[in-house]
DSSP file (Angstrom, degrees, kcal/mol; ACC not computed):
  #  RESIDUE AA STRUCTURE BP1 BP2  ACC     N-H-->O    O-->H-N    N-H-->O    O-->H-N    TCO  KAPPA ALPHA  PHI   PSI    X-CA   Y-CA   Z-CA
    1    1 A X    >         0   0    0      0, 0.0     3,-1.1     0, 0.0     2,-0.1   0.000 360.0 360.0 360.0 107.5   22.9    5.2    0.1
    2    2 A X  T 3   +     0   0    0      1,-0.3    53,-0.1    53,-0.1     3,-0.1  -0.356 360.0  31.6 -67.7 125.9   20.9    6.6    2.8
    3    3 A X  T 3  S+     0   0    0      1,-0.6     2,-0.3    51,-0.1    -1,-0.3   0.340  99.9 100.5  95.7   2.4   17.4    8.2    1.6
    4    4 A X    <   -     0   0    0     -3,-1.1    -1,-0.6    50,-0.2     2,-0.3  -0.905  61.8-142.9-104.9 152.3   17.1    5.5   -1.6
    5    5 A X        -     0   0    0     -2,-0.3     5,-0.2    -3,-0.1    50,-0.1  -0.994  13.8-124.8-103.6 133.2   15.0    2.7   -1.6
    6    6 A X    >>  -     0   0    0     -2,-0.3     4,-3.0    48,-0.2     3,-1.5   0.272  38.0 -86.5 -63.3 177.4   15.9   -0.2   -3.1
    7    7 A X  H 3> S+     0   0    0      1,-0.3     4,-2.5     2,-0.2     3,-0.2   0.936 123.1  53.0 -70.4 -39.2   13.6   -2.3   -6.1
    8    8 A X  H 34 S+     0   0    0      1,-0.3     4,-0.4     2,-0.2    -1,-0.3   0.595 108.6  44.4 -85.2   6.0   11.5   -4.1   -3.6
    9    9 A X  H <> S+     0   0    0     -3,-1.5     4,-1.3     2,-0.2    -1,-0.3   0.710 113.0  50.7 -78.2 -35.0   10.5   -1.2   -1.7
   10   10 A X  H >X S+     0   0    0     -4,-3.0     3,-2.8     2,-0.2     4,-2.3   0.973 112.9  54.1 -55.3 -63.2    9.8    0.6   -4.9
   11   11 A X  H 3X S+     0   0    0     -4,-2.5     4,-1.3     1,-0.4    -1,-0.2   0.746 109.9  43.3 -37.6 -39.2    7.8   -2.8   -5.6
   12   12 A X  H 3> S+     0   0    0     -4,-0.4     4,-1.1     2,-0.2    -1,-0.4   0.631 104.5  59.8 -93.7 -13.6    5.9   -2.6   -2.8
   13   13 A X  H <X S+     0   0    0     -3,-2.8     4,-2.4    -4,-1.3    -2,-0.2   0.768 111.6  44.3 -80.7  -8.5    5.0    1.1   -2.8
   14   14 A X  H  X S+     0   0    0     -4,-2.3     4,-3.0     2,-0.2    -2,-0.2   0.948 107.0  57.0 -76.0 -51.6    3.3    0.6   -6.2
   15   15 A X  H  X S+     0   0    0     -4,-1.3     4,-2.1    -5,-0.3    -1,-0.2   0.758 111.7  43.2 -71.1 -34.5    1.6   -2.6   -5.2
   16   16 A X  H  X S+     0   0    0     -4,-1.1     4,-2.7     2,-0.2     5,-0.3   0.860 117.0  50.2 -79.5 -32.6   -0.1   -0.6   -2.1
   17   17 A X  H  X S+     0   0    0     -4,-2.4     4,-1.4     1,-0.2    -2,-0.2   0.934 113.9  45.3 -64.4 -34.3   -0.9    2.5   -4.7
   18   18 A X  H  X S+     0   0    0     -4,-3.0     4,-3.6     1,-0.2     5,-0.2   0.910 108.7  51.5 -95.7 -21.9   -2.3    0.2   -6.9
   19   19 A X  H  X S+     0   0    0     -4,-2.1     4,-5.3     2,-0.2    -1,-0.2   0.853 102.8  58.7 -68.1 -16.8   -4.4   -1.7   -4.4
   20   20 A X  H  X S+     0   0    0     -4,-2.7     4,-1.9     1,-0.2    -1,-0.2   0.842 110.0  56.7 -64.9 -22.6   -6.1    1.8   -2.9
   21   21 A X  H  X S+     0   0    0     -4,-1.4     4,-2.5    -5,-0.3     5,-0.4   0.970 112.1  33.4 -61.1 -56.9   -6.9    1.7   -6.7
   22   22 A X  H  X S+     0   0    0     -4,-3.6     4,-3.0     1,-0.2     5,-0.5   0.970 117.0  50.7 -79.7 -37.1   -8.5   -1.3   -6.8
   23   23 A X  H  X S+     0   0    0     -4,-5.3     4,-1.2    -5,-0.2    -1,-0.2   0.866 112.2  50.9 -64.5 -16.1  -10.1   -1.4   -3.3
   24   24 A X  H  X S+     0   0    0     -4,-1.9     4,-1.4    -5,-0.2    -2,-0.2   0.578 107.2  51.3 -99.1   0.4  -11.7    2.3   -3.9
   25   25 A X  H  X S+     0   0    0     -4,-2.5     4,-1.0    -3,-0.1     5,-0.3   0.710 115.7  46.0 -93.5 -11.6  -13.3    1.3   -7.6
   26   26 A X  H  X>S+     0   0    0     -4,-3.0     5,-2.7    -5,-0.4     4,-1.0   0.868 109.6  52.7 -66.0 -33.8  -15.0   -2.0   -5.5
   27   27 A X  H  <5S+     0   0    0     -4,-1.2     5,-0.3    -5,-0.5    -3,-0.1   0.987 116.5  35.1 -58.7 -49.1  -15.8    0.4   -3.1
   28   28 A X  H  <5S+     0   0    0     -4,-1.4    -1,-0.2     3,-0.1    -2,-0.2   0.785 126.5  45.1 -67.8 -16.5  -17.8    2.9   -6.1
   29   29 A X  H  <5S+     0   0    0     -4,-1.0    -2,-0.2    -5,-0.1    -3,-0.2   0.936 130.1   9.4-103.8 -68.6  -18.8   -0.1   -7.7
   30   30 A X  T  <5S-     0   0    0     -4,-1.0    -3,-0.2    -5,-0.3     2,-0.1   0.669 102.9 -97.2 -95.4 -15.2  -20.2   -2.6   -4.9
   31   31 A X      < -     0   0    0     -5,-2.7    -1,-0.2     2,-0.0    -3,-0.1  -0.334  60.3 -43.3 118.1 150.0  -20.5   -0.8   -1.9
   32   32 A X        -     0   0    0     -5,-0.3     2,-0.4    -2,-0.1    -5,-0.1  -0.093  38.0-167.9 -52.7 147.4  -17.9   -0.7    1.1
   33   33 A X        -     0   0    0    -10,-0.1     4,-0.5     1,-0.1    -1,-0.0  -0.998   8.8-160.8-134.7 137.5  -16.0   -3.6    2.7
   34   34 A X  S    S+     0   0    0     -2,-0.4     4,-0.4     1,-0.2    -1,-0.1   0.592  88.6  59.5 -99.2   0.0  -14.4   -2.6    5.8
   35   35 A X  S  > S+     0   0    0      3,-0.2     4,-2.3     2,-0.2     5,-0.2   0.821 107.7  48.4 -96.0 -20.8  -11.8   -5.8    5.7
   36   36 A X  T  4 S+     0   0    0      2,-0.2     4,-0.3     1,-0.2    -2,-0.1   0.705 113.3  46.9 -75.4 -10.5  -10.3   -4.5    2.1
   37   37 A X  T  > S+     0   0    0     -4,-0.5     4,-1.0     2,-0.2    -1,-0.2   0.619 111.4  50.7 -93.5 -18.7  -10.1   -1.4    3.5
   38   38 A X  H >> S+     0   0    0     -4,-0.4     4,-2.5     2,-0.2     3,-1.1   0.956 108.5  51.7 -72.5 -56.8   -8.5   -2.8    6.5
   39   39 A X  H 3X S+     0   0    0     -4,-2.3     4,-2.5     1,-0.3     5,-0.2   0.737 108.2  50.1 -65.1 -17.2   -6.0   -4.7    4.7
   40   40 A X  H 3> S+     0   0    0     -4,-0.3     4,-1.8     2,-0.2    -1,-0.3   0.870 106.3  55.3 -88.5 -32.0   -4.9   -1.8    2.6
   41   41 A X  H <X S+     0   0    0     -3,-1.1     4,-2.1    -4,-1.0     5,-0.4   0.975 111.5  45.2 -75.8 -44.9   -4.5    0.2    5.7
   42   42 A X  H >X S+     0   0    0     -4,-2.5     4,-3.9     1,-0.2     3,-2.8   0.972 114.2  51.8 -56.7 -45.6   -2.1   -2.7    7.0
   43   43 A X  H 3X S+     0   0    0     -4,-2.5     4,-1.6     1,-0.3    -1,-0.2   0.764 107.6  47.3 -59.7 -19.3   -0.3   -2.8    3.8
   44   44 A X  H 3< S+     0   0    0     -4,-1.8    -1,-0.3    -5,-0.2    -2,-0.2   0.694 106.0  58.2 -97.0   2.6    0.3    0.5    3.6
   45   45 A X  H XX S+     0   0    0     -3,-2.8     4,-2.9    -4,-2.1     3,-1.0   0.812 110.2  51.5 -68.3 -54.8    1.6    0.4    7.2
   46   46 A X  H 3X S+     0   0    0     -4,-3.9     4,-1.4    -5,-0.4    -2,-0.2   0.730 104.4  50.6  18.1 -87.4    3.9   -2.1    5.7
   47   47 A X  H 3X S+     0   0    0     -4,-1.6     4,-2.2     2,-0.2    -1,-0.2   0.562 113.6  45.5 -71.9 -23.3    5.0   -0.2    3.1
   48   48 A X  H <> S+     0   0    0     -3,-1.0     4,-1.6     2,-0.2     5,-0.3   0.738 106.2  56.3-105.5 -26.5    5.8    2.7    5.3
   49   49 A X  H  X S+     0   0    0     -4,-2.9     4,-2.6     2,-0.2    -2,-0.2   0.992 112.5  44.8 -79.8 -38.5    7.6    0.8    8.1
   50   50 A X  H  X S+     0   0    0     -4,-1.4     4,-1.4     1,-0.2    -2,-0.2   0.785 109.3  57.4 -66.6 -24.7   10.1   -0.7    5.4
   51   51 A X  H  X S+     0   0    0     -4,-2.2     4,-0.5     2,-0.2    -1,-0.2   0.901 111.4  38.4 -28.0 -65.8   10.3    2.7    4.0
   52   52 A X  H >< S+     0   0    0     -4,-1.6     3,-1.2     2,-0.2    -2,-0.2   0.945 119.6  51.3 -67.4 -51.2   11.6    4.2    7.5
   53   53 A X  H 3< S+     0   0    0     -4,-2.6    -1,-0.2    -5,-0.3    -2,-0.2   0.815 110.6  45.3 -69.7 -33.4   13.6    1.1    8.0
   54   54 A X  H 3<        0   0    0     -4,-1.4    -1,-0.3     1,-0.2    -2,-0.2   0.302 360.0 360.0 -36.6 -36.3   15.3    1.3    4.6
   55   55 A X    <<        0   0    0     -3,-1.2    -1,-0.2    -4,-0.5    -2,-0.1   0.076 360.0 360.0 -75.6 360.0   15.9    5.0    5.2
């Protein structure tokens, strides 16, 4: 059905929401890391290219 995504796309947009969670309370809490913030940027590129592809 064109414009659904299926459970492991769901699965993976949750797992990037919930890591921007967790990398921005390390970020208030210990101070910036620019590779967790890198890696969320790839995962959420990821997320977004299986999104489009999915589509």
């Amino acid at each position: 059905m064109p414009g659904s995504t299926n459970g492991s796309t769901k699965t993976m947009g949750a797992l990037t929401a919930g890591t921007l969670v967790l990398v921005t309370a390390y970020t208030v809490t210990l101070g910036s890391n620019g590779w967790l913030w890198f890696g969320w940027v790839v995962l959420g590129l990821l997320t977004l290219a299986a999104i489009v592809v999915r589509s």
